[in-house]
C-alpha positions in Angstrom: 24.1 29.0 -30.0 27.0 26.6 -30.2 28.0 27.4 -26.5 24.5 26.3 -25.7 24.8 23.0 -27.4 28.1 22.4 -25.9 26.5 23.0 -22.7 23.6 20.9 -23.1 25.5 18.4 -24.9 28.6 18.4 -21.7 25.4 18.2 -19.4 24.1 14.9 -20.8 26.9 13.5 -20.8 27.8 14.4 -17.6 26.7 11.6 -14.2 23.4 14.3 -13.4 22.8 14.4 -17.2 22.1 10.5 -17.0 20.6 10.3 -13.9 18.5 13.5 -14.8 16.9 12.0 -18.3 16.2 8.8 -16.6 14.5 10.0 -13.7 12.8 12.5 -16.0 11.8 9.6 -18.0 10.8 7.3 -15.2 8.5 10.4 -13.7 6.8 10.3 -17.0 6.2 6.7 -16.8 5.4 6.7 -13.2 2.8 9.8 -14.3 1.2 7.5 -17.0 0.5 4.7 -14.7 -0.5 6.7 -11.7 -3.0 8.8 -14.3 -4.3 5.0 -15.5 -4.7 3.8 -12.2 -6.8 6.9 -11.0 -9.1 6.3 -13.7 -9.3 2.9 -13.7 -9.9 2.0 -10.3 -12.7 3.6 -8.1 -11.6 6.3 -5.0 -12.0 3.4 -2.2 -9.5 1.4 -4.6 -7.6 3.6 -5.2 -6.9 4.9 -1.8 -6.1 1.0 -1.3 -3.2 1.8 -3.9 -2.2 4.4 -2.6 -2.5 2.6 1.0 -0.1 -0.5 -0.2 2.4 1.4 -2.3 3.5 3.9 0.8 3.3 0.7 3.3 5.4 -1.1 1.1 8.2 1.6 0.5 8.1 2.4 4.5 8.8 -1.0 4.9 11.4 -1.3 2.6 13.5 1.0 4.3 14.6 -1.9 6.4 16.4 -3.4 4.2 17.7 -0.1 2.6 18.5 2.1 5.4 20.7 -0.6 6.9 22.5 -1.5 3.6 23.1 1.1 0.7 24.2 4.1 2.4 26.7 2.4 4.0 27.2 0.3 1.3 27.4 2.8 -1.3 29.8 5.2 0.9 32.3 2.3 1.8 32.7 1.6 -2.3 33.0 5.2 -3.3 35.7 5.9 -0.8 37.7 2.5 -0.6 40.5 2.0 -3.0 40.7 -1.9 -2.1 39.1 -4.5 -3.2 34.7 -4.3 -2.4 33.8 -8.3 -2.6 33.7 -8.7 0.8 31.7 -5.1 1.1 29.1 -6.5 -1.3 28.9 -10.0 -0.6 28.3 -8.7 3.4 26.0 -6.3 2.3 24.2 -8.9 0.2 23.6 -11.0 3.3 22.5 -8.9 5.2 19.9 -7.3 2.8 18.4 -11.3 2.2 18.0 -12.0 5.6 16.4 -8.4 6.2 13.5 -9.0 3.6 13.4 -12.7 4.9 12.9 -11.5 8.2 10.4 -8.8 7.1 8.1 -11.1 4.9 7.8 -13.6 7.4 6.9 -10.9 9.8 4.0 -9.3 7.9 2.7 -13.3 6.7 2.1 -13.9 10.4 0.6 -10.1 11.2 -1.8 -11.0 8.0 -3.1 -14.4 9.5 -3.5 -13.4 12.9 -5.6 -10.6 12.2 -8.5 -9.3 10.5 -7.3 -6.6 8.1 -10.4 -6.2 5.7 -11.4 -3.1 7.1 -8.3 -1.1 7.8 -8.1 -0.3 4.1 -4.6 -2.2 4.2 -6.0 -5.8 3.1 -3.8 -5.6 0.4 -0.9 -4.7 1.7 -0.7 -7.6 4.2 -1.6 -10.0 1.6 0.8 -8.6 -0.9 3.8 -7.1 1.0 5.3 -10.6 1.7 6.1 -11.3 -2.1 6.9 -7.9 -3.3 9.5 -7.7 -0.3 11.1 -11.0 -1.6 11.0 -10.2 -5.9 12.3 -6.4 -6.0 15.3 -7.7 -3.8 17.7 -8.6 -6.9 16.9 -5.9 -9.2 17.4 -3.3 -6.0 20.5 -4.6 -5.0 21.9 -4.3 -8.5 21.1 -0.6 -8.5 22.7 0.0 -5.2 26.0 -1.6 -6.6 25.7 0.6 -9.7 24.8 3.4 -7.7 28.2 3.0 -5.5 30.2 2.2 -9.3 29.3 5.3 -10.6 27.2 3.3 -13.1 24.5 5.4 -13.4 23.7 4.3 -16.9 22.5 1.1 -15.7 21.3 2.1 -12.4 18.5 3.6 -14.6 17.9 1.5 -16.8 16.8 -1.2 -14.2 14.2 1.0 -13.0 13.6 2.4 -16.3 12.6 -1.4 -17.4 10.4 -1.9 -14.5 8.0 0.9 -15.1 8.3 0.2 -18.4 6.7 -3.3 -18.1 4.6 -2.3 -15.3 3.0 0.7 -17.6 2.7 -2.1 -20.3 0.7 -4.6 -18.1 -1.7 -1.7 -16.6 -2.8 -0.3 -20.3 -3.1 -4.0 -20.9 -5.2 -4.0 -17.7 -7.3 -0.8 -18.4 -8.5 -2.7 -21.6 -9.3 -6.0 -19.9 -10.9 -4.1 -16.8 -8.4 -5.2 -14.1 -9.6 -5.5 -10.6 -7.1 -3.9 -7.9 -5.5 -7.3 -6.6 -4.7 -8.1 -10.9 -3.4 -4.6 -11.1 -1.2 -5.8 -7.7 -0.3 -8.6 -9.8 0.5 -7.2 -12.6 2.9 -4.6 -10.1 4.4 -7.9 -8.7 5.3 -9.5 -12.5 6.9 -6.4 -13.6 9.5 -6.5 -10.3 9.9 -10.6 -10.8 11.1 -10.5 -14.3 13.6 -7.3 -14.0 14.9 -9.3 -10.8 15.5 -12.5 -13.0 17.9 -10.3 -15.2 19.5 -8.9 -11.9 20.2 -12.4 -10.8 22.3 -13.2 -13.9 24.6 -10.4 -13.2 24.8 -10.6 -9.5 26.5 -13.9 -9.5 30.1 -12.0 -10.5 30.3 -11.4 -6.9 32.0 -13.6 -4.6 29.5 -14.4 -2.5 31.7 -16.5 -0.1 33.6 -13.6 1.2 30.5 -12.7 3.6 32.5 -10.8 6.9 31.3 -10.3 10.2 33.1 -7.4 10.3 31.8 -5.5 7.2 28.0 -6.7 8.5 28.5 -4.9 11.4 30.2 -1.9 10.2 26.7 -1.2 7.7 24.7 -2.0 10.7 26.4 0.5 12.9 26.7 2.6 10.0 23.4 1.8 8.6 20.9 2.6 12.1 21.6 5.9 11.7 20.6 6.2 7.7 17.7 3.6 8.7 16.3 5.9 11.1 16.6 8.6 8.1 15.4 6.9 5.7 12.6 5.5 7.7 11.8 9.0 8.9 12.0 10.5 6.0 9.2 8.0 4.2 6.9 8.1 7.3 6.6 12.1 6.6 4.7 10.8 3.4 3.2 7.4 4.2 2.2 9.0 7.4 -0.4 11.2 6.0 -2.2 8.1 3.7 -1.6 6.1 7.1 -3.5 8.8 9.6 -6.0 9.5 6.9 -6.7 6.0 6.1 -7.4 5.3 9.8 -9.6 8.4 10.7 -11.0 9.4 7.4 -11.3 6.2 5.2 -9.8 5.5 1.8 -11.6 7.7 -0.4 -9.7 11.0 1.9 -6.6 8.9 1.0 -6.9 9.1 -3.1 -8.2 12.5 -2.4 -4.9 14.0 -0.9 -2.5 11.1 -3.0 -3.7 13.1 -6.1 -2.1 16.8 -5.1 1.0 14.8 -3.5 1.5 13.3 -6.4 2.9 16.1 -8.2 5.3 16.9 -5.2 6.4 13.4 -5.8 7.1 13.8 -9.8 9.3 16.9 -8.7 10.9 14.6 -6.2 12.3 11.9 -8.9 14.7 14.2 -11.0 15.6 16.0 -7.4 16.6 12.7 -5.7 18.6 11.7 -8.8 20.8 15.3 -8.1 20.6 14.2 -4.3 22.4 10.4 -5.6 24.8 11.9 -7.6 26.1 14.9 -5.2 25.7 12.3 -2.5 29.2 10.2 -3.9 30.7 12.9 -4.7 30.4 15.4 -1.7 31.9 11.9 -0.1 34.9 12.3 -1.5 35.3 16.3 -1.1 34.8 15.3 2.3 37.1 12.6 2.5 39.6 14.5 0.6 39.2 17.6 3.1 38.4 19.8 0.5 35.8 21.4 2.6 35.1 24.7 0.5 34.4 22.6 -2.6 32.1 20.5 -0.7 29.9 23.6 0.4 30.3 25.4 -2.9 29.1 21.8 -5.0 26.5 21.9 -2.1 24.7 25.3 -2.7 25.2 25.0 -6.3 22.6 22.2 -6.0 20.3 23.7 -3.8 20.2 27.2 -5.9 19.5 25.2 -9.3 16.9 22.9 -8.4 15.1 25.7 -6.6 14.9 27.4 -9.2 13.8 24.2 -11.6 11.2 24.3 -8.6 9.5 27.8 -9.4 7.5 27.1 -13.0 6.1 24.0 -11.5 5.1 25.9 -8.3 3.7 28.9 -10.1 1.7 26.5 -12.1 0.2 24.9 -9.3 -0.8 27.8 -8.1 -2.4 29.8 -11.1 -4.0 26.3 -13.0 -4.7 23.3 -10.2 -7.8 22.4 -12.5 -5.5 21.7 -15.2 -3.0 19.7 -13.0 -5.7 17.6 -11.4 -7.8 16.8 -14.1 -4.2 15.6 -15.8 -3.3 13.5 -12.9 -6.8 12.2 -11.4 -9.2 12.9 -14.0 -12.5 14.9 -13.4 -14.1 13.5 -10.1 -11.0 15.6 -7.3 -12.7 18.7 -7.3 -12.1 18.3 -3.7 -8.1 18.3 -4.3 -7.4 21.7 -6.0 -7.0 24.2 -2.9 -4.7 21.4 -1.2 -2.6 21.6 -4.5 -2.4 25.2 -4.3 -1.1 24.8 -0.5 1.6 22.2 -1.5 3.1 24.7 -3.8 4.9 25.8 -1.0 6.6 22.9 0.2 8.0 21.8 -3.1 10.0 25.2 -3.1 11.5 24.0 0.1 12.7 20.0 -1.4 15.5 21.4 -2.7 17.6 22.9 0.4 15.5 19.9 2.7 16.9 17.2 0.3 20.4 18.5 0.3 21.3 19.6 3.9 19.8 15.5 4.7 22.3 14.0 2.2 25.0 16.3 3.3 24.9 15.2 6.7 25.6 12.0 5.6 28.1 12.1 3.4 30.3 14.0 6.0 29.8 10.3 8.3 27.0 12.5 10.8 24.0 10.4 9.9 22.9 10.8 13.3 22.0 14.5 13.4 20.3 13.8 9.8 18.2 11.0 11.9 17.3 13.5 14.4 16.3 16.1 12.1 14.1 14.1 10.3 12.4 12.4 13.3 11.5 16.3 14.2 9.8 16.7 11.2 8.0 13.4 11.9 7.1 14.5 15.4 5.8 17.5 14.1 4.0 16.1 10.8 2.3 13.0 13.1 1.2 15.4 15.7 -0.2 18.6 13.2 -1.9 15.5 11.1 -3.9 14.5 14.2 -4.7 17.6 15.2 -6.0 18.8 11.9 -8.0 15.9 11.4 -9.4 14.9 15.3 -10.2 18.6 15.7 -10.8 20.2 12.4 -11.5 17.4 9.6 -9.7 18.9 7.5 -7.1 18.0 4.7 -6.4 21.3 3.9 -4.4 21.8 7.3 -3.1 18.0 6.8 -1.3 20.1 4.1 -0.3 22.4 5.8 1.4 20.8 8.6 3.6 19.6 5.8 4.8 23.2 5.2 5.3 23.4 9.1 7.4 20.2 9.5 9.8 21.3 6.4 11.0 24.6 8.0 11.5 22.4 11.8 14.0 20.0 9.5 15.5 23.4 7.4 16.1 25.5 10.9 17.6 22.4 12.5 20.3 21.1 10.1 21.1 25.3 10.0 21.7 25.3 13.6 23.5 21.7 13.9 24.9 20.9 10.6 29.3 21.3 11.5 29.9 23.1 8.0 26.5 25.3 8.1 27.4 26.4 12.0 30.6 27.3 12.0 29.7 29.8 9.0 27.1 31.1 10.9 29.0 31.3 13.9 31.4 33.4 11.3 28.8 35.4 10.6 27.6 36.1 13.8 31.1 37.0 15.0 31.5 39.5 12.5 28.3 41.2 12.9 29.6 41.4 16.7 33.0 43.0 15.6 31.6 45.7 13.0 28.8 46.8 15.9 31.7 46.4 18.2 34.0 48.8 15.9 30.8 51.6 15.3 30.0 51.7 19.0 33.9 52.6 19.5 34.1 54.9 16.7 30.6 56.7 17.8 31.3 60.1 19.5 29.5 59.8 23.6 27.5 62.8 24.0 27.3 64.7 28.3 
């Protein structure tokens, strides 16, 4: 027994232990408001939810893809001093979200967006993009610190508020652009406090050099990063378009619970992420695949209760998430048991890849499963109207990305290539030693 509480007690206090309890924590307050907002808002607003939350984060991805990978790897390899690494990346992230918000403000007034379902979105995007830039950029530098403590706690406080403003909202019968406001508050005021604490960096010491190596750096992880959220803001998007918003909150209910599984797995992913860096770095190349598989065998295996569960009882899991009117949702649930057994080994091989500096084959691997998800979405819906196959195609365009990074991936081949050599030597050595017959 005391071995087990030494255990437990080594794991909390270990970097996953932190980020672990407060992603586990922000799923929970992530699940409150989704499970408020699903029962507070009717299926066509809620599918406009849906809708702007996924636009937003694809969006996003601008200004992360191009800065924290590169920013995050540079810090947590570089034994000099990082002011000019975080004042560059600083820069560049500011005039990224600039850029961005003016963009969408002048897509928003030249066009009539009221019914794309992404009215709010365009009306929205502009601001959010511009108040979650502090409090993000604090949690990247943390992130590349090793400060995972407070890395959580930033987002921990926004959900926190956010949850606060939406019970408040659920009482006072909210409409969805005061819910949107209430989303936009929460960001603005944890930004504030990420301003304070921003200004130790020496923001004169912007270099051209350090800008362009994250940009050159950076294209590769944007094109990740950007791939990576299209294979879920892809779906809302296609449905949206063909099927209206109502199919949107229909399939956003079943995803969702992929998504809570996806919070604790991406806080392993940020962790082992820094560290297989430095195995890397450090040449220590055995290490880096056994801290590698480690990962991918545990998770998987914190993978199979949930799966099993949304298998035997999707009722239970629905009703939880959506309340009693997604009836419609339980077989798709059932279906996207599958992929979230997959996350694990998906999520792992992608951050690999980058943390050995080959954030180009990641790119490509995840643009396949784009190619693949875009194209079996169309087809399932144009031909069959169905959101059944929709989920589906997402088992389909996991096991493209899986077989790829196995084939390409330098570590990954050159053990299969192993493997393969010594299957040909032992059928090489039997057909020597096996007698020829006249």
């Amino acid at each position: 027994m005391n071995r087990l509480l030494n255990k437990l007690k080594s794991l909390l206090n270990s970097d996953n232990g932190v980020v672990l309890i407060g992603n586990l924590v922000a799923s929970a307050l992530g699940l409150g408001i989704f499970m408020l907002l699903a029962r507070n808002l009717s299926k066509s607003d809620f599918g406009a939810w849906a809708l702007f939350i996924s636009s937003a984060g694809l969006l996003d991805l601008m200004r992360t893809g191009l800065v924290r990978q590169g920013m995050v790897r540079t810090i947590a390899t570089s034994q000099n001093d990082n002011q000019s690494t975080l004042a560059s990346a600083g820069f560049l992230a500011a005039s990224i979200s600039i850029m961005s918000s003016i963009g969408v403000w002048i897509l928003n007034l030249s066009m009539d967006w009221s019914n794309s379902g992404l009215e709010i979105f365009m009306k929205f995007y502009p601001l959010l993009n511009l108040v979650t830039l502090p409090w993000n950029f604090d949690t990247w530098y943390m992130h590349a610190l090793g400060k995972y403590r407070r890395m959580n706690a930033l987002r921990l406080f926004v959900n926190v508020l956010f949850i606060a403003l939406v019970g408040a909202g659920s009482i006072l019968e909210f409409t969805l652009e005061e819910f949107v406001w209430a989303y936009l508050a929460a960001n603005g005021l944890i930004s504030i406090y990420s301003v304070n604490s921003l200004r130790t960096i020496h923001w004169i010491a912007v270099s051209k050099t350090q800008i362009k190596g994250l940009v050159d750096y950076g294209k590769h992880s944007l094109a990740t990063l950007t791939g990576a959220n299209l294979l879920k803001s892809a779906d809302n998007l296609i449905i949206g378009a063909l099927m209206g918003t109502e199919a949107v909150a229909i399939f956003a209910i079943p995803m969702k619970a992929l998504d809570l599984m996806e919070i604790p797995l991406r806080g392993f992913v940020m962790t082992a992420f820094r560290r297989l860096s430095q195995l890397h770095n450090s040449g220590q190349t055995e290490a880096f695949k056994k801290l590698l598989f480690s990962n991918i065998s545990k998770l998987t295996i914190l993978c199979i209760p949930v799966a099993l569960g949304m298998l035997i009882v999707p009722d239970w899991i629905i009703r939880i998430l959506g309340g009693d009117t997604y009836e419609e949702s339980y077989t798709l649930l059932r279906v996207l048991s599958i992929p979230l057994l997959l996350l694990p080994v998906d999520k792992f091989f992608g951050a690999s890849l980058d943390s050995i500096g080959q954030p180009r084959i990641n790119a490509i691997k995840v643009w396949i499963m784009v190619i693949a998800n875009i194209a079996g979405d169309l087809l399932a819906i144009w031909l069959f109207d169905s959101l059944l196959l929709v989920a589906v195609v997402t088992i389909i365009n996991i096991v493209a990305g899986v077989w790829f990074t196995l084939v390409c991936h330098p570590y990954l081949k050159s053990n299969l290539a192993t493997l393969d050599s010594n299957q040909k030597s032992i059928i090489h050595s039997q057909s020597a030693n096996t007698p020829t017959h006249s």
